[in-house]
C-alpha positions in Angstrom: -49.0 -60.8 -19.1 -45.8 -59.2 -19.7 -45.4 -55.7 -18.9 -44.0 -52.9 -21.1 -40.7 -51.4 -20.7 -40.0 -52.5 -17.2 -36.5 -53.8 -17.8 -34.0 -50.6 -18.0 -36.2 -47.8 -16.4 -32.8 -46.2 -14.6 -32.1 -45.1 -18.1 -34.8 -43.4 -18.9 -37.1 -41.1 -16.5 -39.4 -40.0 -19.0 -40.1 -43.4 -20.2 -40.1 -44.6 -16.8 -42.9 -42.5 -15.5 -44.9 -41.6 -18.6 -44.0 -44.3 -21.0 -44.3 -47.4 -19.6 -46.8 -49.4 -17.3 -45.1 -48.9 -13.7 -46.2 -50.4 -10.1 -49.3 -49.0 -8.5 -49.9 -45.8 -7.0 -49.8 -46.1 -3.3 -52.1 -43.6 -2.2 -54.9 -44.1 -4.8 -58.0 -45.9 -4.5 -57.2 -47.1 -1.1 -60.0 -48.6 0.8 -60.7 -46.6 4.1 -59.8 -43.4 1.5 -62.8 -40.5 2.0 -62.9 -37.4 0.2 -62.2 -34.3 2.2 -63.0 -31.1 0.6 -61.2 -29.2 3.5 -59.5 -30.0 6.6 -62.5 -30.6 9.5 -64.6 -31.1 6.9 -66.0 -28.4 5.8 -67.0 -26.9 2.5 -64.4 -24.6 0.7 -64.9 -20.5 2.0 -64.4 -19.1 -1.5 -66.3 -19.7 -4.5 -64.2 -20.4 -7.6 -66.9 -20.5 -9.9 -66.5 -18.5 -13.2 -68.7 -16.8 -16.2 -67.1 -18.6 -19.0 -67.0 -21.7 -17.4 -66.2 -24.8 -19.7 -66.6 -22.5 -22.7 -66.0 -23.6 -25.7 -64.0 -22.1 -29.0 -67.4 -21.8 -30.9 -69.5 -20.9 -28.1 -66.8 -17.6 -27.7 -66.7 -16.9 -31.8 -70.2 -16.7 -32.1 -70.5 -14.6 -29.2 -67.7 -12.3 -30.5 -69.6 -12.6 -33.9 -73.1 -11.5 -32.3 -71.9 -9.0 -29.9 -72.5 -11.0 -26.8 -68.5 -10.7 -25.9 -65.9 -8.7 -26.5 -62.0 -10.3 -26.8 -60.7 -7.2 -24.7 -64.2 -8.4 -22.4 -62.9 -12.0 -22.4 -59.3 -11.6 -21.9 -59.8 -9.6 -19.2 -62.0 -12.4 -17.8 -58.9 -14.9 -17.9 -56.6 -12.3 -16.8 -58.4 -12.0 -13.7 -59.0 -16.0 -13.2 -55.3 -16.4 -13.3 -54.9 -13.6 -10.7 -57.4 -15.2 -8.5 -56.7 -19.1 -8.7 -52.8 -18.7 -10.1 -51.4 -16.2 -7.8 -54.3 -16.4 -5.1 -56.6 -19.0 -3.9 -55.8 -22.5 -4.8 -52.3 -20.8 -5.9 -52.3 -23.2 -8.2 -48.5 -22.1 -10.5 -50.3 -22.3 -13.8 -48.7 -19.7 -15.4 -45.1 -18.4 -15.5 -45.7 -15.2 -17.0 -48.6 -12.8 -18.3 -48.8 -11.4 -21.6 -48.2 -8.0 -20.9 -50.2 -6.7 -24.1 -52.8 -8.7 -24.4 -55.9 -6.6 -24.1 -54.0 -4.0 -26.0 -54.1 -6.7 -28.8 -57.6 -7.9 -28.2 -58.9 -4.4 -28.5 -57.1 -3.9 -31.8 -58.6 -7.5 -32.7 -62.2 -6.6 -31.4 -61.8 -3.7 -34.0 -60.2 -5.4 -36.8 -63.6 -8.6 -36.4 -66.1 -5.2 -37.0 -64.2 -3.9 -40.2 -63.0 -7.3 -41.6 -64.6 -10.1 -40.1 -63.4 -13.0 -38.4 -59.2 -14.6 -39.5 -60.3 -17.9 -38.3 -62.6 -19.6 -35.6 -59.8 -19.0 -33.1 -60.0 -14.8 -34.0 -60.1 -12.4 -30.5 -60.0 -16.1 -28.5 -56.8 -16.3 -25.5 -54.7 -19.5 -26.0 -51.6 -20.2 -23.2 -48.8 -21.5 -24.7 -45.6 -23.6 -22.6 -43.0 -21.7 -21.9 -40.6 -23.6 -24.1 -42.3 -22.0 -27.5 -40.7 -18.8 -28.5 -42.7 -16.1 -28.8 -41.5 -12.8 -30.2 -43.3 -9.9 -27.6 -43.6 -8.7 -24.2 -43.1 -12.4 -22.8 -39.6 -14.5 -22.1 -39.1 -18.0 -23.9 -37.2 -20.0 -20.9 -38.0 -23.8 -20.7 -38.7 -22.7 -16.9 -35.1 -22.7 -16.5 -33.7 -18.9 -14.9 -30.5 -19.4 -17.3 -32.2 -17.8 -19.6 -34.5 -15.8 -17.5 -34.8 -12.3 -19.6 -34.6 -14.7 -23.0 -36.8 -13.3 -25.8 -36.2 -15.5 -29.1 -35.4 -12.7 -32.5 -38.7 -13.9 -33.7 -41.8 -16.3 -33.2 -41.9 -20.2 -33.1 -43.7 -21.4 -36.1 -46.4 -22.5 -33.9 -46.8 -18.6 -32.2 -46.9 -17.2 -36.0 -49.6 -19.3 -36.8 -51.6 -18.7 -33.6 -51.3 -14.9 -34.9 -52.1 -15.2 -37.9 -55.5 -16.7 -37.1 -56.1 -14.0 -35.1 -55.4 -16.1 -31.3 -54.0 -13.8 -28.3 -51.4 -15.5 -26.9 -52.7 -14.5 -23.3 -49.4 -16.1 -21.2 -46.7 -18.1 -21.1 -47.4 -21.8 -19.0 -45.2 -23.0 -16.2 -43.8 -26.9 -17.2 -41.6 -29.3 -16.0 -38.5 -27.4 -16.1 -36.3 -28.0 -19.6 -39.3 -30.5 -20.5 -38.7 -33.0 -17.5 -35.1 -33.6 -19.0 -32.9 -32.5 -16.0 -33.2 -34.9 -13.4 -34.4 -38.8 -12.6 -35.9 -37.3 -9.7 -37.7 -34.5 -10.5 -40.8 -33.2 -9.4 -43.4 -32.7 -12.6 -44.5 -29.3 -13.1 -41.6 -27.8 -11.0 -39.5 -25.2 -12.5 -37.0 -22.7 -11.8 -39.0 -19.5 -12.5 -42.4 -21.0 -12.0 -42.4 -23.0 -8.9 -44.4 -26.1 -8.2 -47.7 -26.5 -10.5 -50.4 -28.0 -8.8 -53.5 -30.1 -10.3 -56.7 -28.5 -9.8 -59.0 -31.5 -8.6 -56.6 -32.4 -5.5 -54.2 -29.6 -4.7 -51.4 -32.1 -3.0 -51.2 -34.4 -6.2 -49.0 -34.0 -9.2 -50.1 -32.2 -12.5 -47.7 -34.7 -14.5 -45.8 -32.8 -16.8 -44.2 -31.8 -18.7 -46.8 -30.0 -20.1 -47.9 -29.2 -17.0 -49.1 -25.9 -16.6 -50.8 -26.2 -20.2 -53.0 -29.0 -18.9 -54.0 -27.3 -15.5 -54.7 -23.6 -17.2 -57.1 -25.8 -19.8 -58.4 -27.8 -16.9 -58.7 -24.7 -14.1 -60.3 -22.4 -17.2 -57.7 -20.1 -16.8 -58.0 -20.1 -20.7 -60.2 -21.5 -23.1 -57.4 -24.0 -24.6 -53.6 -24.5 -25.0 -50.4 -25.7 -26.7 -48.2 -28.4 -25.2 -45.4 -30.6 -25.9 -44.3 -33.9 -26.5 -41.2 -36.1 -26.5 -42.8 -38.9 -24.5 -45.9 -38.7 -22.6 -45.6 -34.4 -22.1 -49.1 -34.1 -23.4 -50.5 -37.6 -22.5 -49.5 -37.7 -18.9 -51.0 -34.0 -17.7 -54.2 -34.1 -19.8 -54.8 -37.8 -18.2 -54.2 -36.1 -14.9 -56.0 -33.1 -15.4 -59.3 -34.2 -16.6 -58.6 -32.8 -20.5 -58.3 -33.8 -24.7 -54.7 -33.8 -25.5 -53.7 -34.8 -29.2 -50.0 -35.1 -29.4 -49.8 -35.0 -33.5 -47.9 -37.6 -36.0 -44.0 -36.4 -35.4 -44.0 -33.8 -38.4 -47.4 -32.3 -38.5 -47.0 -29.4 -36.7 -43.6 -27.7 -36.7 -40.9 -27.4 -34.3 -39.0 -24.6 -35.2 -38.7 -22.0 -32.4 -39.3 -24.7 -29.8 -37.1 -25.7 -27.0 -35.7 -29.3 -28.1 -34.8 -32.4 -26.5 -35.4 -34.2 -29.5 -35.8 -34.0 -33.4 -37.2 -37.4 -33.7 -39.7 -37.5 -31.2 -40.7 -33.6 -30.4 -43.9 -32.6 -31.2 -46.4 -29.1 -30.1 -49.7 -30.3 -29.8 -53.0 -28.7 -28.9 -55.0 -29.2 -25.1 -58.4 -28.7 -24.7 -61.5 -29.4 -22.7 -63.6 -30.9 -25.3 -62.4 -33.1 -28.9 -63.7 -30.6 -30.9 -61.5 -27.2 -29.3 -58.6 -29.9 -29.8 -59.0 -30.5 -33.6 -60.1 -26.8 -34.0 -56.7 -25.8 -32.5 -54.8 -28.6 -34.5 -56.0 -27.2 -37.4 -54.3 -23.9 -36.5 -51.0 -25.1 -35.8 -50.5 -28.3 -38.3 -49.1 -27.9 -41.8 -45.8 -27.8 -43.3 -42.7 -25.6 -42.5 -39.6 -25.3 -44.8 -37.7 -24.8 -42.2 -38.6 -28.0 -40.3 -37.5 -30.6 -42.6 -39.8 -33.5 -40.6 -42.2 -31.1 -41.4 -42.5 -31.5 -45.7 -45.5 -34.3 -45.9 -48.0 -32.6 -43.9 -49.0 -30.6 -47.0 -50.0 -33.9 -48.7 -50.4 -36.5 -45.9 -52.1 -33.7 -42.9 -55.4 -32.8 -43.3 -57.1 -28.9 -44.0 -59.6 -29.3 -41.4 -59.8 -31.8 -38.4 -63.5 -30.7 -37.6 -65.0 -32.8 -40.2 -64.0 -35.6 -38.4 -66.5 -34.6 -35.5 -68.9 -37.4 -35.9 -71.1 -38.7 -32.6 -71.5 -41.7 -34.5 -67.6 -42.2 -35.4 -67.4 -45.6 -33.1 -69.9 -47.6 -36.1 -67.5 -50.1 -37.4 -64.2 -49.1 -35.8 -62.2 -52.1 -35.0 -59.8 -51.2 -31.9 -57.0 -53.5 -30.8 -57.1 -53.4 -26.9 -53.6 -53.5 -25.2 -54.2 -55.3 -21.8 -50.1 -55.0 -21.4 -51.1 -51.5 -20.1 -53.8 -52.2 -18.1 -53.1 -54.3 -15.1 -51.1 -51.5 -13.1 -53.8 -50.9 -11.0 -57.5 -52.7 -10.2 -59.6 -49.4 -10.1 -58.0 -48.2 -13.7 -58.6 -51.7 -14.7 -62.0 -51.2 -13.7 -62.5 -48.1 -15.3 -61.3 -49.4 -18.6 -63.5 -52.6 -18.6 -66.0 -50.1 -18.1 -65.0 -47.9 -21.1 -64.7 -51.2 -23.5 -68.4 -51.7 -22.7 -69.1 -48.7 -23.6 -66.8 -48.2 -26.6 -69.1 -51.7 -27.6 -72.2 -50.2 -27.2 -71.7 -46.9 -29.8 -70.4 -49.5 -32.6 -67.1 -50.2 -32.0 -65.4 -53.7 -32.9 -63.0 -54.6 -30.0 -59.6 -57.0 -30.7 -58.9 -58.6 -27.7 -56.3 -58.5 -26.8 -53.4 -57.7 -29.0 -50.0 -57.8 -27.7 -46.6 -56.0 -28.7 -43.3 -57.9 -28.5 -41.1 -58.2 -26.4 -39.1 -54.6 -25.9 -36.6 -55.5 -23.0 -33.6 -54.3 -24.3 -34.8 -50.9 -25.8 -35.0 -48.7 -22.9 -31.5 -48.3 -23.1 -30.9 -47.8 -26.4 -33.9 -45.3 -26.6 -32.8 -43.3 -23.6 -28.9 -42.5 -25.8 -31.1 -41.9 -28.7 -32.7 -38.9 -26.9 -29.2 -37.8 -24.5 -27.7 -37.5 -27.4 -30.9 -35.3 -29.8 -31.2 -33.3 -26.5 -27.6 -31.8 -26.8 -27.0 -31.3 -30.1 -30.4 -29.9 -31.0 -30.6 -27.8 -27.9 -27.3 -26.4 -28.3 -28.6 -25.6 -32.0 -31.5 -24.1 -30.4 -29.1 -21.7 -27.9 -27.0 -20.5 -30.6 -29.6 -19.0 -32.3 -30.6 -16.7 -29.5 -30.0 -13.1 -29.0 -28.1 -11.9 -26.3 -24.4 -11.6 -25.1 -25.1 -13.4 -21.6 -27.1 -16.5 -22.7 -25.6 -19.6 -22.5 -24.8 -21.4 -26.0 -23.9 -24.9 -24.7 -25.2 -27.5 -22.8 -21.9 -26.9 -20.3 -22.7 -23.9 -19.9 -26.0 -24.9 -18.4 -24.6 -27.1 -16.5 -22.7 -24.3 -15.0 -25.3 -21.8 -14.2 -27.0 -24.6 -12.6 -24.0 -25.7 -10.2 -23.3 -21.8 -9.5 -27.0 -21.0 -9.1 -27.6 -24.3 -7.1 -30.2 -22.7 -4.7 -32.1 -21.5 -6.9 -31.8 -24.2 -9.8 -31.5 -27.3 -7.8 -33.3 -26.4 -4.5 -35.2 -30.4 -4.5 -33.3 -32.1 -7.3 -30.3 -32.3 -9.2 -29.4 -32.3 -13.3 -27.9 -35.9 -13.5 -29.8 -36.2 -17.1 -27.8 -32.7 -18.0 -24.8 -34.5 -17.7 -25.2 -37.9 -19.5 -26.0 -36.0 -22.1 -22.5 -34.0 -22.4 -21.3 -37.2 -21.9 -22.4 -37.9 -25.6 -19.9 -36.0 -27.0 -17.9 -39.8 -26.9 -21.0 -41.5 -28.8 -20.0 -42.0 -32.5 -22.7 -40.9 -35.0 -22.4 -44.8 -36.2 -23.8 -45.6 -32.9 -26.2 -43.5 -32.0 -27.5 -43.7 -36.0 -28.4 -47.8 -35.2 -29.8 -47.5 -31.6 -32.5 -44.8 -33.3 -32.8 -47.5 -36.2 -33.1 -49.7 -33.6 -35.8 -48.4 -32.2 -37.9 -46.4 -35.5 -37.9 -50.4 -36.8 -39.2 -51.9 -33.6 -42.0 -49.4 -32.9 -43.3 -48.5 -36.1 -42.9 -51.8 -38.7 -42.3 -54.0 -36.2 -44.6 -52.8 -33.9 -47.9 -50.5 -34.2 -48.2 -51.2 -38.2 -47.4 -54.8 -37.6 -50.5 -55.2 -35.2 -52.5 -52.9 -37.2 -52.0 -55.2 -40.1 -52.6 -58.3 -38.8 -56.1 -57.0 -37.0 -56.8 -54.4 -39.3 -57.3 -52.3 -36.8 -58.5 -48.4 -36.8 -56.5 -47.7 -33.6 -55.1 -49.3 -30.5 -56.8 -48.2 -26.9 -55.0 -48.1 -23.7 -55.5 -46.4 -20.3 -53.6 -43.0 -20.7 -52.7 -43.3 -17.2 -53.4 -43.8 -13.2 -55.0 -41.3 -10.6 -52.1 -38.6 -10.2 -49.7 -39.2 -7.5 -48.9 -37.0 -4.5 -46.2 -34.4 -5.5 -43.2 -34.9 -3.6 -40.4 -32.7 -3.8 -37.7 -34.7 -1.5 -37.8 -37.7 -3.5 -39.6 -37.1 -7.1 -42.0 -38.7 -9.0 -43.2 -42.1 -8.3 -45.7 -42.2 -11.0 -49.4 -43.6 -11.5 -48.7 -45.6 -14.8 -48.7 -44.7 -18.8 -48.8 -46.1 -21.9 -47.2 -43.2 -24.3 -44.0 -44.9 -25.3 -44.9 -47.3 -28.5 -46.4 -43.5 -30.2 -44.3 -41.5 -28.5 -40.9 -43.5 -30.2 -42.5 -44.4 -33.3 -43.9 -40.4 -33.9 -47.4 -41.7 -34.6 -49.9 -40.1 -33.3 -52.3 -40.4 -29.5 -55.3 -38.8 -28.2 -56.0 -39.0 -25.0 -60.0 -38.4 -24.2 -61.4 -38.6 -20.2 -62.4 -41.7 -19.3 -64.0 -41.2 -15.5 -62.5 -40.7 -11.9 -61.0 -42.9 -8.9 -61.6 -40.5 -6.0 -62.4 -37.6 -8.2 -58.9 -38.0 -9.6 -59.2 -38.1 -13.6 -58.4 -41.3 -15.6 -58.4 -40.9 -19.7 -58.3 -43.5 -22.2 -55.6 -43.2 -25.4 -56.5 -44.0 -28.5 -53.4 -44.4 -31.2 -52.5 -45.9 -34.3 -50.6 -45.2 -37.3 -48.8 -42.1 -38.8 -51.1 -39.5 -40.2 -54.2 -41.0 -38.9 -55.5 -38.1 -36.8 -58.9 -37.8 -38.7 -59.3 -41.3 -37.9 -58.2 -40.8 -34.1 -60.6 -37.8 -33.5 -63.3 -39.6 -34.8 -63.1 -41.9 -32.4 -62.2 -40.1 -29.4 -65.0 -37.9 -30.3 -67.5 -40.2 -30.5 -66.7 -41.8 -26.9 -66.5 -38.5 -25.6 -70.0 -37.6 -27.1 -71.5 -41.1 -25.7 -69.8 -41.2 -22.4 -69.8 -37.2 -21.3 -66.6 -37.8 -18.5 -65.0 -34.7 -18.3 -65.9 -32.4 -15.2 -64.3 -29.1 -14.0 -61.8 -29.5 -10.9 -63.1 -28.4 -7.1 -59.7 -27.5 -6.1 -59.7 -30.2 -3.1 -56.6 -30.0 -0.9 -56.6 -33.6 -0.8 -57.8 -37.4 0.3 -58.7 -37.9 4.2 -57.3 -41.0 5.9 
């Protein structure tokens, strides 16, 4: 069967290793492959356990609500697990930055819960947030890059102000894949400029995926209880695949982007990354609704939904017809194996499989979607600089380019910025062009593509593996990727949940379920009734790595 979005892939290196079904991982599910927990064999010295543990968002409300915790209690908790596994132990490069007043607030919030009561479900509860969502306080906004190390945005993202405003503690800032994994073809996910190399908690030498990356391994590590991400393609999907947690990146439009770093307007979504389905939609409903000043933004008051949590039904599966996409399955025999495993299980809780269904040929849109995002990525994150305070930060995507060549050390110490300058070279593109290669692609992926197969199968949603075992990192030469499936929602802005699915090796291995715009309550449903039947998710061990 024909594979997805193998022709093109130089042009595109998010689509490449996220996006698109790739050649298999090397070093995964190798036979002659034991599992070392340290070198010699022995067990690990230090024990990483923790009191709160794969908590949950309504296990710590009631407990705030009863008197059981404190938030200044609990955020001290997660202050002290990042100290310990971030900056010690399995020194895993989480987090870029601490929020400096964050028992402060969670004292003033422990205070305000006696008086008033409880803001939300999420009141006196820590929440990490990438560092490419500005936040008005004691923290920097910086993308991970150290041009604009110092960088605090006039005021909050949308997404911060709503966090707030429910009463959340924004407890840090998360390292990522620096400017979003937008820099380089080469890159090295979860490597930044201010926040080093993040490392994925089950096996310490393999790749977080990114570029969400520290979001995923805080959630994963419980270095907080959940957290926010991002999305152009695959920057949710891929970590909490490789990490072992829920992500939901939300129909383009939900949730708004103002205040966020950009690469681009047509594809860039926040969305929420959690441990269980339920934290997930509890978080979504936080953040999701409509912004005046994010124009995508103006149909989530009518087409979103007030409260994803009614959708938490164990029995969701009864009925559900799901289109399975075998195009994205035959990257590797052990994922393969892991999702024939899933479909019989997905069979047993009620659900109707379609089997297969098939999308059409896409060969010559890698191209075209990779100048559709060069050219967002420069206008929209030059729009982004402008608005920044400060007399030193840079307000054009030259002048990044710049800092990077005279701060080449630093900057570009394992990789280079070759994506930075294809996209100054848009300033040739006409509008007229770049205007068809996005119709181009909006036509192919949404009518043409996930409605069209949703029509003719009436189908609820469309399943694929989220992704393969994570790869080794490697600094010298990059990525080299473990497979993906994010592009058709990704390029369409529909929406994906990505639930765990099991392990190869102890590495994680979700399943994705997708489907139209707007049909979130129809997405958690599902995913929440396979998570409920199936039970996959397990914290990390913090294994150095496979034994030979």
């Amino acid at each position: 069967m024909k594979r997805k979005d193998q022709s093109n892939t130089t042009f595109s290196r998010r689509d490449f290793l996220y996006g698109s079904t790739i050649p298999p991982l090397a070093a995964a599910g190798l036979s002659g492959c034991s599992f070392n927990q340290k070198s010699g064999g022995e067990p690990p010295e230090k024990d990483y356990s923790f009191e709160l543990d794969e908590i949950s968002i309504r296990e710590l409300s009631q407990g705030l609500q009863n008197g059981k915790y404190s938030s200044e209690d609990i955020t001290r908790l997660y202050l002290e697990r990042i100290e310990n596994l971030d900056h010690q132990g399995p020194e895993l490069h989480a987090i870029i930055e601490n929020n400096p007043d964050a028992l402060q607030i969670a004292r003033d919030l422990d205070e305000e819960l006696k008086e008033k009561g409880p803001r939300s479900p999420l009141h006196g509860i820590p929440v990490v947030v990438k560092d490419n969502i500005d936040t008005h306080d004691g923290m920097t906004t910086t993308a991970g890059s150290l041009a604009l190390e110092g960088s605090i945005p006039a005021r909050d993202s949308e997404v911060a102000k709503r966090l707030k405003d429910a009463g959340a503690i924004i407890l840090a800032k998360a390292n990522l894949s620096e400017w979003a994994n937008f820099r380089s073809f080469s890159s090295s996910s979860g490597w930044s400029g201010r926040g080093g190399q993040c490392r994925n908690p089950y096996m310490l030498d393999r790749s977080p995926c990114g570029s969400s990356s520290g979001s995923a391994v805080a959630v994963s590590a419980n270095l907080c209880p959940v957290a926010i991400g991002t999305e152009t393609n695959g920057s949710i999907l891929c970590p909490s695949n490789a990490n072992g947690i829920v992500g939901i990146k939300p129909t383009v439009g939900l949730v708004s982007r103002r205040g966020i770093v950009p690469i681009s307007h047509n594809q860039d979504t926040a969305g929420p990354m959690a441990r269980t389905v339920a934290d997930a939609a509890a978080l979504l409903n936080i953040i999701s609704g409509a912004d005046p000043e994010d124009t995508f933004t103006k149909d989530a008051k009518t087409k979103g939904h007030p409260d994803y949590t009614e959708f938490l039904n164990p029995e969701g599966l009864q009925g559900k017809r799901l289109g399975v996409a075998r195009e994205f399955f035959d990257f590797h025999p052990k994922v393969e194996a892991l999702m024939e495993i899933a479909l019989a299980d997905l069979e047993k809780m009620g659900a109707v499989l379609v089997d297969p269904v098939e999308f059409p040929d896409n060969d010559e849109l890698g191209s075209a979607s990779f100048n559709v995002l060069l050219y967002d990525f420069r206008v929209d994150l030059e729009e982004y600089l402008r608005g920044l305070p400060g007399e030193n930060t840079p307000r054009t995507l030259a002048e990044l380019i710049e800092f990077n060549e005279s701060n080449k050390g630093r900057e570009m110490p394992w990789f280079e910025q070759e994506i930075f300058l294809k996209a100054e070279e848009t300033k040739t593109v006409s509008e007229a062009d770049y205007l068809k290669d996005l119709k181009k692609i909006q036509d192919f992926y949404r009518a043409k593509g996930i409605d069209k197969l949703m029509d003719e199968h009436k189908l609820d949603a469309i399943i694929t593996p989220s992704g393969g075992p994570a790869w080794t990192i490697e600094l010298l030469y990059g990525d080299h990727g473990g497979g993906g499936s994010s592009s058709p929602a990704a390029r369409s802005g529909y929406p994906n949940i990505t639930v765990p699915a099991g392990y190869i090796h102890e590495l994680p291995v979700g399943i994705s379920f997708f489907g139209r715009a707007w049909s979130e309550p129809l997405l958690i449903e599902a995913a929440y009734a396979y998570e409920q039947g199936t039970g996959h998710r397990k914290p990390p061990e913090f294994l150095p790595s496979l034994e030979w």
